[in-house]
C-alpha positions in Angstrom: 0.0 0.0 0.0 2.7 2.3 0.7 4.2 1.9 -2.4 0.8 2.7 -4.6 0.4 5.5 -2.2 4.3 7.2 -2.9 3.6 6.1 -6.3 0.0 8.5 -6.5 1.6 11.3 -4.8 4.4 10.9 -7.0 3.0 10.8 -10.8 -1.0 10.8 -9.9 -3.9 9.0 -9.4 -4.1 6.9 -13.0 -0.1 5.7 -11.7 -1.1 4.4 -8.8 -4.1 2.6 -10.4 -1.5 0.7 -12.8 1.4 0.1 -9.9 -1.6 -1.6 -8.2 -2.1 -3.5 -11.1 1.9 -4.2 -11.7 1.6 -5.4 -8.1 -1.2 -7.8 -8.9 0.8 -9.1 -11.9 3.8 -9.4 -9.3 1.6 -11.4 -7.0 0.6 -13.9 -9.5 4.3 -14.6 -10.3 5.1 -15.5 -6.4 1.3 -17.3 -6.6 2.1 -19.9 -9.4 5.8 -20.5 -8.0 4.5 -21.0 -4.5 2.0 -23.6 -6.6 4.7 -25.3 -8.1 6.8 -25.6 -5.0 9.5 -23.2 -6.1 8.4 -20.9 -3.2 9.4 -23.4 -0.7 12.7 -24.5 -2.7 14.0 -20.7 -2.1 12.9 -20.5 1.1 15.4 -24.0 2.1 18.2 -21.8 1.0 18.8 -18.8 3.0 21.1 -17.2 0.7 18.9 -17.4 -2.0 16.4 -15.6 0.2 18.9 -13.0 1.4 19.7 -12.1 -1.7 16.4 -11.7 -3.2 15.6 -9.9 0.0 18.8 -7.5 -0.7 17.7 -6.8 -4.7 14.5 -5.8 -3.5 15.3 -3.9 -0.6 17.9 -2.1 -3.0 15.8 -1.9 -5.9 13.1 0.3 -3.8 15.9 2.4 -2.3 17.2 3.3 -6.0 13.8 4.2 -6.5 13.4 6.7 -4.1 16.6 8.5 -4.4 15.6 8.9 -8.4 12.1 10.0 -7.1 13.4 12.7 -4.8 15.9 13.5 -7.5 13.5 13.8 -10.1 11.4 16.8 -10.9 7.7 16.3 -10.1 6.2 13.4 -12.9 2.6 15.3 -12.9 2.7 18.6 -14.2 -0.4 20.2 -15.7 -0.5 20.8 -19.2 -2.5 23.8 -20.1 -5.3 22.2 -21.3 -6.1 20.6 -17.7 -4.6 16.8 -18.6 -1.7 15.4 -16.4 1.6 14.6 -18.2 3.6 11.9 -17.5 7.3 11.9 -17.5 7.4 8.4 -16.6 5.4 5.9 -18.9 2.4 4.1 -17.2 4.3 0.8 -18.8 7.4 1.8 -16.5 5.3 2.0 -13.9 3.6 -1.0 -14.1 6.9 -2.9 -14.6 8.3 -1.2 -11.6 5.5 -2.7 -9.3 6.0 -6.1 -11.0 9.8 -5.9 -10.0 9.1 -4.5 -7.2 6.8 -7.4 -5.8 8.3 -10.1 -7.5 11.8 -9.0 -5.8 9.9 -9.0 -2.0 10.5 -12.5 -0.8 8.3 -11.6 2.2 5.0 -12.0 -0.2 6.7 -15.5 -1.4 6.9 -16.3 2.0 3.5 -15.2 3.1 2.0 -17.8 0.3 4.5 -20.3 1.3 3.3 -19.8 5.0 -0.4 -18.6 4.2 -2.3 -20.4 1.6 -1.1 -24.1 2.4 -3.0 -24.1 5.6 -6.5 -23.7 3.5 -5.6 -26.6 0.9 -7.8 -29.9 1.2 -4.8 -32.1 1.0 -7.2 -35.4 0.4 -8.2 -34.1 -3.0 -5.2 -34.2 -4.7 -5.6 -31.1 -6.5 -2.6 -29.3 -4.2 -1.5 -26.7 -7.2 -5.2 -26.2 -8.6 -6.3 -24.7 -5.1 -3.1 -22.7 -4.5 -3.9 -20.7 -7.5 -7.4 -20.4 -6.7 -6.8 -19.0 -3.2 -3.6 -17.2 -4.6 -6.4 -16.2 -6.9 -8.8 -14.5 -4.6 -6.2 -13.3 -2.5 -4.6 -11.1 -5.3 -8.0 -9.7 -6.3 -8.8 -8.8 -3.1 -5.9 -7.1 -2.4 -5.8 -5.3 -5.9 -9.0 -4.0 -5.6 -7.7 -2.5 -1.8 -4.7 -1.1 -3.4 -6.7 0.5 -6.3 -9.3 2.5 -3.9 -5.6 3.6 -1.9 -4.5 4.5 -5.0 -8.0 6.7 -5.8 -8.1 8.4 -2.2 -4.3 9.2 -2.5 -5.2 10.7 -5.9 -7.7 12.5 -4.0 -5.3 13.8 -1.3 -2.7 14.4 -3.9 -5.2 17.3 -5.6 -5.7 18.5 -2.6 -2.2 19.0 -1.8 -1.3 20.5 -5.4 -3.8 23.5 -4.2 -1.2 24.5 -1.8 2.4 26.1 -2.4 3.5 25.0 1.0 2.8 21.1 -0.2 4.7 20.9 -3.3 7.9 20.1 -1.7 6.2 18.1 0.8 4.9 16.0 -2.6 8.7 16.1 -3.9 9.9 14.3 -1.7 7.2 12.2 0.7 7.3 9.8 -2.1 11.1 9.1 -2.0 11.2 8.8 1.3 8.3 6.6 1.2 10.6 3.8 -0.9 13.5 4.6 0.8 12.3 3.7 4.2 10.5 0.6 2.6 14.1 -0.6 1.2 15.4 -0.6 4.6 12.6 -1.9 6.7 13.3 -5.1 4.2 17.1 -4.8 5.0 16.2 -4.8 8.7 
């Protein structure tokens, strides 16, 4: 959530929407690996996990800095329509990447979803992805209403001078302290 929510404040409402979407996409990706047993093949070896752990942590890091290095992604055109500096395709690779490279969501499903499989069936795989499933829309559809009240907090804040630097670099910082709270 934090991440749609630097995202929104970052390059507006519609870039949220489509990081909540990349991070969907991103959650289907640790979803059919934790089916397939992947999921608990990286989490039997530690430095696979610590390094995965690392990229990611990094990866959001680099992200900030460049977002409180960059110039503001939504400036107003004069004919009222946001302009994006950063392609809605970027962003919705960059939340891919940036949930694929969390190895606490691989571990979640590892952790989470086996405890609601009917082992007796036989149909292990078929009901992780169905659970995985439902998990990921439900938690799409939470991170795309974050993303529409962040948009709505992030016009509000364009109203006021003060803000704008506030709105520069909240987002950075955002990541940044994301990165290390998956270091630590």
């Amino acid at each position: 959530m934090l991440y749609v929510i630097s995202r929104t404040l970052e390059s507006g409402r519609r870039a949220g929407i489509i990081s909540a979407f990349g991070i969907g996409v991103g959650t289907l990706v640790h979803m059919s690996v934790t089916a397939i047993g992947l999921s608990a093949l990286l989490m039997s070896f530690p430095l696979a996990y610590q390094t995965i752990r690392i990229l990611g942590a990094a990866y959001l890091v680099f992200l900030g800095v460049k977002t409180i290095r960059s110039n503001p992604t939504t400036p107003t055109s004069p004919n009222g329509r946001e302009e994006y500096q950063t392609s809605l395709m970027t962003i919705f690779r960059q939340g891919v990447i940036t949930n694929v490279l969390n190895p606490k969501v691989a571990l979640f499903f590892l952790a989470f979803l086996p405890q609601f499989v009917d082992y007796s069936t036989g149909f292990f795989a078929l009901q992780i992805l169905f659970l995985g499933l439902v998990f990921d829309c439900s938690g799409t559809t939470w991170n795309v209403i974050i993303a529409i009240l962040a948009g709505k907090a992030n016009s509000i804040m364009q109203r006021k001078p003060e803000m704008v630097r506030i709105q520069r670099t909240l987002p950075g910082l955002i990541l940044i302290s994301l990165g290390l709270l998956i270091i630590l």
